[in-house]
C-alpha positions as CSV (number, residue, x, y, z in Angstrom):
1,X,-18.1,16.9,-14.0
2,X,-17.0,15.1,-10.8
3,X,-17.6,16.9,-7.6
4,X,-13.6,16.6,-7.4
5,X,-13.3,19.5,-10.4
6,X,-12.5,22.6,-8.0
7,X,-10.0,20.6,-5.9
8,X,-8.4,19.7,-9.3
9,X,-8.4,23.0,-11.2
10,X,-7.1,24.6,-7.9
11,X,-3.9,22.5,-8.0
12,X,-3.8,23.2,-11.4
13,X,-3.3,27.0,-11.2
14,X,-0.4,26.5,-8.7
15,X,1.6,24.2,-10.8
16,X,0.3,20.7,-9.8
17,X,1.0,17.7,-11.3
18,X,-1.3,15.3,-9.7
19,X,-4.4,14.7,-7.6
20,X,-5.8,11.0,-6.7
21,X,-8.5,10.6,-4.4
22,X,-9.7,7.7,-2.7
23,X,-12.1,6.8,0.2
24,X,-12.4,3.4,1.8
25,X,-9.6,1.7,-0.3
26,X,-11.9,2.6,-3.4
27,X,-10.5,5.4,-6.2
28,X,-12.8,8.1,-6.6
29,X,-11.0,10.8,-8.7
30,X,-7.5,11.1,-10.4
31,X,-6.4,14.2,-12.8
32,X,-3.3,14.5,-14.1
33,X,-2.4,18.5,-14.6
34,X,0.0,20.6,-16.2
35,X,1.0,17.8,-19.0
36,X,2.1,15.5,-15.9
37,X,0.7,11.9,-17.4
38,X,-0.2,8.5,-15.2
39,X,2.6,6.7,-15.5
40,X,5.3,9.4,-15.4
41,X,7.3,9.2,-12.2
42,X,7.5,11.7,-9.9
43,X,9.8,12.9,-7.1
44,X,8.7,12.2,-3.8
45,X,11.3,14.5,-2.3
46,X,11.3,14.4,1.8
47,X,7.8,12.5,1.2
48,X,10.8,9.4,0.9
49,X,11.0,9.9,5.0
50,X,8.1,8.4,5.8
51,X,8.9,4.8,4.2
52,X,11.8,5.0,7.1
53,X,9.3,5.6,10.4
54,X,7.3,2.5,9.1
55,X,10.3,0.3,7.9
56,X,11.4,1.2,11.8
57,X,8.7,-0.5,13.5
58,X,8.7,-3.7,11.2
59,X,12.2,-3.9,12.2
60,X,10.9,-3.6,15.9
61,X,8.3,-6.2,15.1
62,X,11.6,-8.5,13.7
63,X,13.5,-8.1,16.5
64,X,16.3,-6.3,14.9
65,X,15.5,-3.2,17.2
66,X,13.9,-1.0,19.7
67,X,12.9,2.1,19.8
68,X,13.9,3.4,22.9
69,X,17.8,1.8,22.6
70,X,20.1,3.9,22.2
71,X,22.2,4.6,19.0
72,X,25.4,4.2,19.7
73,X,24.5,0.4,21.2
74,X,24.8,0.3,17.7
75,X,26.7,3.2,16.2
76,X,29.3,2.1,18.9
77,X,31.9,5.5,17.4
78,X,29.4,7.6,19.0
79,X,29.6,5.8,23.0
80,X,32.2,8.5,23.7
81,X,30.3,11.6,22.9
82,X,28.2,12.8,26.1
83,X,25.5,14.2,24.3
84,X,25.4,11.5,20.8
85,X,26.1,8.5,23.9
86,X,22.6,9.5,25.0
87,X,20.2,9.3,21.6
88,X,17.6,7.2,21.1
89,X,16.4,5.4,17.7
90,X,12.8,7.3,18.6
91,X,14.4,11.0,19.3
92,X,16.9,10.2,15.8
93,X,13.7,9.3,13.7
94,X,11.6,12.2,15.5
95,X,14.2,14.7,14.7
96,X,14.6,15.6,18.5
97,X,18.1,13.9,18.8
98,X,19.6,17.0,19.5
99,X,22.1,15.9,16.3
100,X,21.9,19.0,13.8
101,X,20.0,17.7,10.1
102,X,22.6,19.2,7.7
103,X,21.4,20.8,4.6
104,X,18.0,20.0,2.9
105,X,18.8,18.0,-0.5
106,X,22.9,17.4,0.8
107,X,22.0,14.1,1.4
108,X,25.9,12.4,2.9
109,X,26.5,8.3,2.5
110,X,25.6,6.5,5.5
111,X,29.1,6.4,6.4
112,X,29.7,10.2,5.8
113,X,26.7,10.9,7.8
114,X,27.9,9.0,11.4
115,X,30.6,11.2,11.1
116,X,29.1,14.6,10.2
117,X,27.0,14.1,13.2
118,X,27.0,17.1,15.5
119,X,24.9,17.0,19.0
120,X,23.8,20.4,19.4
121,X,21.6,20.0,21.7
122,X,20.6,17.5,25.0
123,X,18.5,15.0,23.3
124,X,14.8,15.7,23.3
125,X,14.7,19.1,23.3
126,X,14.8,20.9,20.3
127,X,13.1,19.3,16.7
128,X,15.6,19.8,14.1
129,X,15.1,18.5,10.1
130,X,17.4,17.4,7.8
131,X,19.2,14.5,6.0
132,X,22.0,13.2,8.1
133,X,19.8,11.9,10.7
134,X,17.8,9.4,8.2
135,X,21.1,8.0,7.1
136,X,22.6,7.3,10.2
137,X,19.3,5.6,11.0
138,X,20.1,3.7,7.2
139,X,23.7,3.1,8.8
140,X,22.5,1.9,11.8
141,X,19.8,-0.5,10.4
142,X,22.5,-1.8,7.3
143,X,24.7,-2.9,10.4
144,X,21.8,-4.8,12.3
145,X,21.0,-6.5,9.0
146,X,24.6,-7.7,7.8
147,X,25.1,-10.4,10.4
148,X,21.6,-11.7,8.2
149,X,23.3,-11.2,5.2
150,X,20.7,-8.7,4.6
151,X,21.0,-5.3,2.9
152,X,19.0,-2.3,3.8
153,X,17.5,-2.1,0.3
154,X,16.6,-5.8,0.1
155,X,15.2,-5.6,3.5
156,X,13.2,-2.4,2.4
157,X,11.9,-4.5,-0.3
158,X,11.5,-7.5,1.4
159,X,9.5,-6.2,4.6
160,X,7.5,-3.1,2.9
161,X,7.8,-2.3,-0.7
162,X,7.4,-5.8,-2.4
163,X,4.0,-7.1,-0.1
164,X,1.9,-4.3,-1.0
165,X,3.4,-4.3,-4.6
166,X,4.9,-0.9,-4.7
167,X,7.2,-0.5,-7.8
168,X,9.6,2.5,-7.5
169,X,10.4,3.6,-10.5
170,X,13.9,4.6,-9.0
171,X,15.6,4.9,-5.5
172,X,19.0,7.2,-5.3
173,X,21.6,5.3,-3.7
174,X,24.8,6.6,-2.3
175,X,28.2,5.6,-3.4
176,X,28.2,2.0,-1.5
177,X,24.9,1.1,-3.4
178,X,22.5,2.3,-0.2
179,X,19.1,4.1,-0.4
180,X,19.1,7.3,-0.3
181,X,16.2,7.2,3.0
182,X,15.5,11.2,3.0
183,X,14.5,11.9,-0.2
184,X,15.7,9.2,-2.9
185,X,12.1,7.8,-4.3
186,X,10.9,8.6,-7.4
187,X,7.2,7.0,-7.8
188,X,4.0,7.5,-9.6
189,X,1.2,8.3,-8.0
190,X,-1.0,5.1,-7.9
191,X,2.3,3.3,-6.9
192,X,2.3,5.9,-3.8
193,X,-1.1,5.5,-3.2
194,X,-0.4,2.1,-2.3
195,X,2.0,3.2,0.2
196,X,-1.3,5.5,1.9
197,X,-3.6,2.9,1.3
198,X,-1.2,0.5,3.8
199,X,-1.0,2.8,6.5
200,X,-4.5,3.5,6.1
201,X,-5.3,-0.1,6.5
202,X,-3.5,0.1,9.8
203,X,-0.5,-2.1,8.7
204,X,-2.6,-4.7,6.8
205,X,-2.8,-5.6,2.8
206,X,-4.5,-8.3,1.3
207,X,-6.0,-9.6,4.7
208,X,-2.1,-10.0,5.8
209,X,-1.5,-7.7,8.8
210,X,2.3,-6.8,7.6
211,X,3.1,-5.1,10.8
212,X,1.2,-4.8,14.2
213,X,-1.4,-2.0,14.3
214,X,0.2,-1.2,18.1
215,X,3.6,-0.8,16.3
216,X,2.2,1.1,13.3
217,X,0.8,3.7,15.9
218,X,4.1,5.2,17.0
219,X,4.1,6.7,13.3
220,X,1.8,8.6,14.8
221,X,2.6,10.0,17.9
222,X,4.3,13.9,18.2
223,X,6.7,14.9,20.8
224,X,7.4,17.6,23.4
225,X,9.6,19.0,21.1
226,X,7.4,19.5,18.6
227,X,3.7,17.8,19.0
228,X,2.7,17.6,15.0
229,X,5.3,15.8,13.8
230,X,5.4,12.3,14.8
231,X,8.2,9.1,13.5
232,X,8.5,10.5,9.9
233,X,5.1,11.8,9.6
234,X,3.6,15.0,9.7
235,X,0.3,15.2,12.0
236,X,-2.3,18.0,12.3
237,X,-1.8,21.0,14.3
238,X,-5.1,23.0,13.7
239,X,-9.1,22.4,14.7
240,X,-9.6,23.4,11.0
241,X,-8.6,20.6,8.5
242,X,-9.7,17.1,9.8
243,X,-8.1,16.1,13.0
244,X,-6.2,12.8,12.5
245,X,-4.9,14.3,9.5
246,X,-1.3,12.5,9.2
247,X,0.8,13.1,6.3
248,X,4.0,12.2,4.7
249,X,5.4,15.6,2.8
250,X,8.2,16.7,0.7
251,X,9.2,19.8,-1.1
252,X,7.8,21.3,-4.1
253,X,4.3,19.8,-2.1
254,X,4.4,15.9,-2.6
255,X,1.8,15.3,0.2
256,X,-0.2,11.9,0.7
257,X,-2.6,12.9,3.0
258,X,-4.5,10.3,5.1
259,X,-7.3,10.4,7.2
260,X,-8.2,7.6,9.1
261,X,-11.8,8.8,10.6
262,X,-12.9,9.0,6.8
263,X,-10.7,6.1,5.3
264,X,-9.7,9.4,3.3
265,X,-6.3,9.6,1.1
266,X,-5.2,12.1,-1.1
267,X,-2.2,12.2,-3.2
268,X,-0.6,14.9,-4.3
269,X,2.1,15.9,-6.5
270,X,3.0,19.2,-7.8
271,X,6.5,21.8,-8.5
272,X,4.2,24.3,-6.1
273,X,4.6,28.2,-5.7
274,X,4.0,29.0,-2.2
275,X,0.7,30.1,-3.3
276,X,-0.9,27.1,-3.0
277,X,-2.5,26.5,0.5
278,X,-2.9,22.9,1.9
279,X,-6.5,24.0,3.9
280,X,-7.8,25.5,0.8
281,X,-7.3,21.8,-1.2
282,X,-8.3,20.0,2.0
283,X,-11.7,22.3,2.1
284,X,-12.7,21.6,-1.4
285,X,-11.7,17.5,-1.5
286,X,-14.0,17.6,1.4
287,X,-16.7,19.5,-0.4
288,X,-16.0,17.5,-3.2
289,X,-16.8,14.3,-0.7
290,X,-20.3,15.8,0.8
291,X,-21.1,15.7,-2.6
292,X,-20.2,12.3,-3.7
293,X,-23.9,10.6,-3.7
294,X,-22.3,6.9,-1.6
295,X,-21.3,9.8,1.2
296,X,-22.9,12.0,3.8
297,X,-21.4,15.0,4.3
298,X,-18.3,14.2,6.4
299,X,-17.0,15.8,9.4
300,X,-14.6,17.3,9.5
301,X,-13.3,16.7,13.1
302,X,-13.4,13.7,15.1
């Protein structure tokens, strides 16, 4: 049996669907659990979010925008609230706008969301997750695109999906035909993996560097606010799992873990109880690693 088994039967007693492996671009192990099959998609959930953080810094590599502008250059209806006047692209896609996230899976039109916006807080402060403040980044980014004649989806396509030849197998859209940027992707996991496998390869596929590695690495970077979550990815908080851990995340436990000191990703999909423990997966993938005979036993820090 591969040295994978535990890590696989583990996820399989708290409802998981999936579990891919792979190490240095290579695929080492892939189960499918709990009558989930290969080329059944899956929902990714908030795990959508982190297409948005990297589709954000290809856009600052076009030119189209910068991080630190603010919003409402753009979003020109907010210019007149004191606190909204004030946001950055970086604090909105860091969740530290101060602009409250609305309800977890009441996912508003682009449109709708400018509007529902509510500055809570003084930007920077205070991390606060939700919906609305991916789709006023979607509204914000469809109207830097239209003097291009370009659509956010078609740009999404364009830039990210199509290069790396990721095939959604659907992508909500809200009533004027935009993606849904929270939580609309439904994907199988191989098409996923790709996604992983891109980032891993610090912004490079097929020897063609998509997006600058010194872009790519504000992904990666957490805040004041709230130092393990970075622009639309999760990053690791403890000394126990490995240390550049970075993962995009959504609920019901759709991880892709990545990490880059062992050119490790793991993708995971499951409809989770709360039982199962993301360090207890982590320790037996990595066990399962040590043993793989290509590998000396990895560390596990730094």
């Amino acid at each position: 049996t591969s040295p994978f088994q535990p890590a696989a039967d583990y996820l399989r007693s708290c409802n998981g669907h999936a579990l891919l492996v792979y190490r240095d671009g290579k695929l080492l192990f892939e189960d499918y659990l709990n009558d989930h099959k290969r080329d059944q998609p899956h929902r990714l959930a908030s795990g959508t979010k982190s297409f948005v953080g990297v589709l954000a810094v290809m856009a600052v590599e076009d030119g189209l925008l910068k991080l630190d502008e603010k919003v409402a250059d753009t979003l020109t209806e907010w210019k007149a609230d004191a606190r909204k006047s004030q946001v950055t692209i970086r604090q909105l896609l860091t969740l530290t706008s101060g602009i409250a996230g609305g309800e977890v899976g009441d996912v508003p039109s682009y449109k709708e969301a400018v509007r529902l916006a509510e500055a809570k807080f003084p930007p920077g402060e205070k991390f606060q997750y939700g919906p609305i403040l991916f789709q006023c980044f979607g509204e914000l980014l469809r109207r830097k695109l239209e003097p291009r004649k370009e659509t956010v989806e078609g740009y999404l396509h364009r830039r990210l999906l199509d290069p790396i030849g990721l095939k959604p197998s659907s992508w909500r859209k809200d009533a004027e035909g935009n993606p849904n940027l929270p939580s609309g992707a439904m994907l199988t996991a191989r098409e996923w993996a790709k996604f992983g496998l891109f980032v891993l390869n610090r912004g490079a596929w097929d020897g063609r560097q998509l997006v600058s590695e010194r872009f790519l690495a504000d992904c990666f970077q957490g805040t004041k606010a709230h130092p393990t979550y970075g622009l639309t990815f999760w990053l690791n908080a403890s000394d126990e799992r490995p240390r550049d851990l970075a993962m995009a995340a959504g609920a019901g436990k759709q991880k892709l873990y990545m990490v880059p000191s062992q050119k490790l990703l793991i993708v995971q999909f499951a409809e989770a109880t709360r039982r199962l423990q993301e360090r207890e997966l982590m320790r037996l993938v990595l066990d399962g690693l040590s043993q793989t005979e290509t590998v000396a036993s990895p560390s596990i820090s730094k």
